[in-house]
C-alpha positions in Angstrom: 85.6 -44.7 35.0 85.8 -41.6 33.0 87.6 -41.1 29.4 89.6 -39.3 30.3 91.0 -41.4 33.2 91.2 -44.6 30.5 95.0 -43.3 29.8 96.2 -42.6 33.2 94.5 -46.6 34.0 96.4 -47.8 31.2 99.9 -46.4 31.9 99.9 -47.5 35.8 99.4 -51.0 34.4 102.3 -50.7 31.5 104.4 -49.4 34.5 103.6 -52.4 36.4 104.8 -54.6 33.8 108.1 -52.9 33.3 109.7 -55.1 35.4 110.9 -59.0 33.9 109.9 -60.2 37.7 106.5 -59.2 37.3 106.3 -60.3 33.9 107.4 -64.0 34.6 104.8 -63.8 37.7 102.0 -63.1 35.2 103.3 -65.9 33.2 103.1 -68.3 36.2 99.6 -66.8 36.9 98.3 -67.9 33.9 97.9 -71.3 34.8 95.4 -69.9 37.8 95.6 -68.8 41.8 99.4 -69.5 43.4 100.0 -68.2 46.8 103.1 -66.0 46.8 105.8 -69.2 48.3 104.5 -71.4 45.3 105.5 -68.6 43.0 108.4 -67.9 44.5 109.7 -71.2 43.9 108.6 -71.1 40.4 110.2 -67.4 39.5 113.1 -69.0 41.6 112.6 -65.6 43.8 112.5 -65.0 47.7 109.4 -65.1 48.9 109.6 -61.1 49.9 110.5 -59.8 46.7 108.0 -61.9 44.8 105.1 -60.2 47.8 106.6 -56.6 46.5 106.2 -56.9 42.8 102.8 -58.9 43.5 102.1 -55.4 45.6 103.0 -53.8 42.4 100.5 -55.6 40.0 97.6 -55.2 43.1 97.9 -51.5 43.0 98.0 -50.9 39.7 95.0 -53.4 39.2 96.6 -56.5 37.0 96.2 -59.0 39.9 93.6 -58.9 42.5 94.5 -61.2 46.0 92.3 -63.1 48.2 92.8 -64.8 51.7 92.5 -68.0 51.8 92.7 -69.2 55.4 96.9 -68.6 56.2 97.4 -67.8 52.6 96.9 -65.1 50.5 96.4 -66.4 46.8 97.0 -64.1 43.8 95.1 -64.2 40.4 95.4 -62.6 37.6 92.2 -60.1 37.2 89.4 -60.6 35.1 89.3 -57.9 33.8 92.6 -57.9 32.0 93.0 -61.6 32.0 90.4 -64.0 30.4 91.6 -67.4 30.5 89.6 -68.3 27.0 92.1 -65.7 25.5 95.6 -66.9 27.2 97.7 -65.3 24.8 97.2 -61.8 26.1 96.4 -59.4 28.8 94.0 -56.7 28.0 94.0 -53.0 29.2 91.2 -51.7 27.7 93.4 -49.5 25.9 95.7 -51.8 24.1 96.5 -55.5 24.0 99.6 -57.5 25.3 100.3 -60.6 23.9 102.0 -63.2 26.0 104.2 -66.1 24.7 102.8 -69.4 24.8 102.7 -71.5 28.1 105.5 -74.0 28.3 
């Protein structure tokens, strides 16, 4: 990746995060891989509108997804997310910080 594409990277994964859905998804991601039924029942969402925002953190590169035989399991990707650093996602070109796991 370019420079000068480092700020147009960045701001598709802000937007991605501008939702409190996808937010509390990350949150529930934290813990490791969930197919999107177990995080629907943990964001207390239906299972379609929990696939869409997951669609939403795929594209713009926060989550990556992997089939595992009927499922599809999400995880958070390592290159944001490094679970020796839980407290906060990491765009290259700035730094969230998460609240703590409950």
């Amino acid at each position: 990746m370019t420079q000068s594409l480092q700020p147009e990277r960045c701001a598709r994964m802000l937007r991605a995060l501008a939702a409190p859905e996808r937010l509390r998804l990350i949150h529930c991601l934290r813990d490791g891989p969930r197919n999107v039924t177990e995080l629907a029942g943990l964001v207390g969402g239906e299972v379609v509108n929990v696939s869409h925002h997951l669609g939403v953190l795929r594209h713009a590169g926060v989550v990556l997804d992997e089939k595992q035989g009927r499922f599809v399991v999400y995880r958070l990707h390592p290159d944001v997310f490094h679970p020796t650093a839980a407290e906060h996602l990491d765009f290259g070109c700035c730094r969230l910080e998460l609240p703590p796991l409950l």
